[in-house]
C-alpha positions in Angstrom: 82.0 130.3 106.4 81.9 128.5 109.6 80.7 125.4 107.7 83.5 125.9 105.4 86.1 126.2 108.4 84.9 123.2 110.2 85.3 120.9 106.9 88.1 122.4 105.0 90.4 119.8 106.1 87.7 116.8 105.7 87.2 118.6 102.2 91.2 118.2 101.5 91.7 115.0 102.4 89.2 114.0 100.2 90.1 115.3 97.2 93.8 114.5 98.2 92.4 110.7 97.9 90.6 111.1 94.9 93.8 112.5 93.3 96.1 109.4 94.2 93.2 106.6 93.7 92.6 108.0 89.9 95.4 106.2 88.6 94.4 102.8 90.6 90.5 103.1 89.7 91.9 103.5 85.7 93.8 100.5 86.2 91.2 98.2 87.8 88.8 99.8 85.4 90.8 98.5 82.2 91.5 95.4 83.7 87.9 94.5 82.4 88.2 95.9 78.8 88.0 93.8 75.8 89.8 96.0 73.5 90.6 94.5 70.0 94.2 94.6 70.1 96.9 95.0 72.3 96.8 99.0 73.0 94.6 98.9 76.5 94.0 102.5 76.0 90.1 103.4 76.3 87.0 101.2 76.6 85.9 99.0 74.0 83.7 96.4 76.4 83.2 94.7 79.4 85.3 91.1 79.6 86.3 88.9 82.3 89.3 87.5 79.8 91.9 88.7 81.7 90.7 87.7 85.2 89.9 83.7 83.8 93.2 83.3 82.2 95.7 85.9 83.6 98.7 83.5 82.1 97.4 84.3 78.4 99.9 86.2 77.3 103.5 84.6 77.7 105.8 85.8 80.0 103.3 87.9 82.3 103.3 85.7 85.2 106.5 84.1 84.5 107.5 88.0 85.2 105.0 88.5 88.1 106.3 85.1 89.8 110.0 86.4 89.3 109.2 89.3 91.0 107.2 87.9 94.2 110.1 85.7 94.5 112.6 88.2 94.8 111.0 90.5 96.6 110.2 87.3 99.6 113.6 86.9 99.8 114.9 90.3 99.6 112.6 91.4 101.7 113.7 88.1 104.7 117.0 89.1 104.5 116.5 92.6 104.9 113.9 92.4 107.9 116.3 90.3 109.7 119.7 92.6 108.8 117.8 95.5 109.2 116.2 94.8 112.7 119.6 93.6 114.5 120.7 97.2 113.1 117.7 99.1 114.4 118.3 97.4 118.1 122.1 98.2 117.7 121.5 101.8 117.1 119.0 102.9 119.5 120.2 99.9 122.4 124.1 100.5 122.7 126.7 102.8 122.1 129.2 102.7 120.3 132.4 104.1 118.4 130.6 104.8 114.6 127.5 104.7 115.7 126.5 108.7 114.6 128.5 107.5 111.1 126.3 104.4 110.5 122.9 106.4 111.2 124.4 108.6 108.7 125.5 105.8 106.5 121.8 104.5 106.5 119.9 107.4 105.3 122.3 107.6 102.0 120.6 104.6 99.9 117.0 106.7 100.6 118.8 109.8 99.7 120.8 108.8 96.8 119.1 108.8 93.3 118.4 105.6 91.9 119.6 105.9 88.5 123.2 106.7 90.4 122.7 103.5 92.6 121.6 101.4 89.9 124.2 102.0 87.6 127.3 102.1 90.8 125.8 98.6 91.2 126.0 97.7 87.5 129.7 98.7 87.4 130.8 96.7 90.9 129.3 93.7 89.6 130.7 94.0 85.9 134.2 94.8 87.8 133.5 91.8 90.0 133.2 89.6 86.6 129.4 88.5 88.4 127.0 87.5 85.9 123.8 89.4 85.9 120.7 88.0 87.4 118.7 86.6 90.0 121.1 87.2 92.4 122.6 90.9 91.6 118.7 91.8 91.6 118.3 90.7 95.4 121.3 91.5 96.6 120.6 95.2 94.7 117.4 94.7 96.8 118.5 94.2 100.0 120.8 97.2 99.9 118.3 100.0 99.4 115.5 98.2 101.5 117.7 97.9 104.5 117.6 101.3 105.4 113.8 101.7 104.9 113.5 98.5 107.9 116.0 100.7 110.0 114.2 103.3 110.1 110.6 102.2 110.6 112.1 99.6 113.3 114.3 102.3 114.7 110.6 104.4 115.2 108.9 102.0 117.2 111.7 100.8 119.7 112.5 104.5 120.3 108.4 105.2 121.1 108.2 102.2 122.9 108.0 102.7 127.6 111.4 100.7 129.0 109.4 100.7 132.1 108.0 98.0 130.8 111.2 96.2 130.2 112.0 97.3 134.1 109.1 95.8 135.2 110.1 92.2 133.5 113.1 92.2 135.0 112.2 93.4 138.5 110.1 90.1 138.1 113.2 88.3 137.7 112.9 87.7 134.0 116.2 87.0 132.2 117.3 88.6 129.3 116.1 86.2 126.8 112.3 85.7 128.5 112.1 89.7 128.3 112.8 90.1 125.0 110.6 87.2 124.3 107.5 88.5 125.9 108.2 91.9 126.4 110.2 93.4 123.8 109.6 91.4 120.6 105.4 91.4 121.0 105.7 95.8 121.1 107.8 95.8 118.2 106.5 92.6 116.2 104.2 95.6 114.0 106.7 97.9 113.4 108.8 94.9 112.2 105.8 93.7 110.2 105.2 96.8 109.1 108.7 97.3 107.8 108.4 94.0 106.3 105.6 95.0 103.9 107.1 98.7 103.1 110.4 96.8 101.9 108.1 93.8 100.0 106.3 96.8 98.1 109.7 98.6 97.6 111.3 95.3 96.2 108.3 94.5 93.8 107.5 97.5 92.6 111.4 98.8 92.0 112.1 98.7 88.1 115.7 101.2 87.9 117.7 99.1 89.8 116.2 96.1 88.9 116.7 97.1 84.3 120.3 98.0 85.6 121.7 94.8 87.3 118.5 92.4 86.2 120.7 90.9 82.4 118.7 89.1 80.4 116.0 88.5 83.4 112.7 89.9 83.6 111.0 90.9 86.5 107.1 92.1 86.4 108.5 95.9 86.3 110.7 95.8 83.5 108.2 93.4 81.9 105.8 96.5 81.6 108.2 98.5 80.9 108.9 96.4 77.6 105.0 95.6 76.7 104.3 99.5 77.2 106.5 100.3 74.2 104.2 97.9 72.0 100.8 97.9 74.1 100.3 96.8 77.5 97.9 93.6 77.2 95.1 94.0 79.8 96.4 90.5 82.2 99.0 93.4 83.0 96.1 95.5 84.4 94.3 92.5 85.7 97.5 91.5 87.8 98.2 95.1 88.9 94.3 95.1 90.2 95.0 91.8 92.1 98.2 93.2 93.8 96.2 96.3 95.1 93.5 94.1 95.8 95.6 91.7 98.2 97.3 94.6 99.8 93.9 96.4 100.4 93.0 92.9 101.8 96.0 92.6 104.4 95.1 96.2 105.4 92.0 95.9 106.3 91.9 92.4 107.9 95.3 94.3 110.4 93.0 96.7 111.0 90.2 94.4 111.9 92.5 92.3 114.4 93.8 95.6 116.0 90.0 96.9 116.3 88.9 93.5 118.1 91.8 93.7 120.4 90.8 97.0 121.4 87.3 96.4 122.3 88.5 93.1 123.7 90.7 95.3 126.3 88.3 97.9 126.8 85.9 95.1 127.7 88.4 93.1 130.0 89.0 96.8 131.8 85.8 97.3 132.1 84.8 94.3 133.6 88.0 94.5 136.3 86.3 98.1 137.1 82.6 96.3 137.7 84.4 93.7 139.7 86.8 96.4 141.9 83.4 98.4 142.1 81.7 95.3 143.9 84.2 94.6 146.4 84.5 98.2 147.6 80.4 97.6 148.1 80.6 95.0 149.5 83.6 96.1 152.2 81.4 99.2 152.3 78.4 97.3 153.2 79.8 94.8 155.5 81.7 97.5 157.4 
């Protein structure tokens, strides 16, 4: 029992994993099949088809290039909005100010279906053809609030003595939030930045309702899943984890180095201190 209460929670979080990598490990999985039709449902045979010529079936990455293009550019326009509102809200005060942090959380609250089709209907009112651009504009409206509030996190946790300190060294306003302020929250904007990529890519409800006759990777599956999803669909999906395991781990790697880099600078300042207080000792 003792065993059991030191690892329950080891125990949990690995079975927690297991549960949400099932789906992925399926995917990647099929993405080697060779099944003899189109239905991608259960293995028939081990084939690198799908990885050599991803592009065999038309429109996958016609779709999959549709959809890394808008979700670059919705996700730019939204990092950029979306910071200048984080440093508004938590930096000044000002009349509205309770209203907009209000008026922020609403797109994350409200159902997508509801947003999807309200979109649908302003732009049909607004006599704007469907497209390219109703799809990023649709975008950048619901990913804004997910940059506020991930940017909003990390300017609230970060120490303004820090900011004191670069202006009681007669730093300007501009050189502090140069090398001061924009370095501590340069992850948390990064990290917002990837959150709102993911959300743009992966989004297929708002995208069906304001996308017209385009087709984005999402609603692509959408349609082949209705007549059997060809296994480059499964081979792309595996590359997308893939790269986003990728720029995980290679963050994590940079942050690790960084670390030990510090620890070993400190560490050598200590040896240094120690030296001169032995050598003050020793000369007194």
């Amino acid at each position: 029992m003792r065993f059991v209460r030191r690892h329950i929670l080891t125990v949990a979080a690995f079975i927690v994993l297991v549960y949400l990598f099932i789906p992925v490990a399926v995917v990647g999985v099929l993405s080697f099949n060779d099944p003899p039709s189109k239905y991608n449902t259960k293995w028939y045979g081990f084939s690198l088809d799908a990885w050599t010529n991803m592009c065999g079936i038309p429109g996958v990455c016609e779709s999959f290039v549709e959809s890394i293009k808008i979700g670059l550019i919705s996700t730019f326009v939204a990092t950029v909005l979306g910071t200048m509102v984080a440093f508004a809200l938590v930096r000044y005060r000002f009349r509205g100010r309770k209203t907009t942090n209000l008026l922020i959380f609403l797109p994350m609250a409200t159902p997508e279906v509801v947003m999807g089709s309200s979109l649908l209907a302003l732009f049909l009112n607004m006599t704007f053809p469907l497209g390219t651009t109703t799809v990023i504009i649709a975008h950048i409206m619901f990913t804004i609030s997910f940059v506020v509030v991930a940017v909003k996190a990390r300017l609230q946790g970060l120490d303004p003595s820090l900011e004191e300190a670069s202006r009681d060294l007669y730093a300007d306003s501009r050189a502090t939030f140069q090398h001061v302020t924009f370095p501590l929250v340069a992850p948390g904007i990064a990290g917002a930045a990837l959150l709102g990529f993911a959300l743009s890519f992966d989004d297929f409800i708002i995208s069906f309702f304001n996308a017209g006759t385009l087709v984005t990777f999402p609603i692509y599956v959408w349609g082949a899943a209705q007549r059997g999803i060809p296994v480059q669909v499964n081979a792309l999906a595996t590359l997308v984890f893939l790269v986003a395991l990728a720029i995980v781990l290679i963050a994590q790697f940079v942050a690790w180095r960084r670390r030990k880099a510090l620890q070993a600078d400190m560490a050598s300042r200590d040896a240094d201190l120690k030296a001169l207080s032995m050598d003050a000792l020793s000369r007194s």
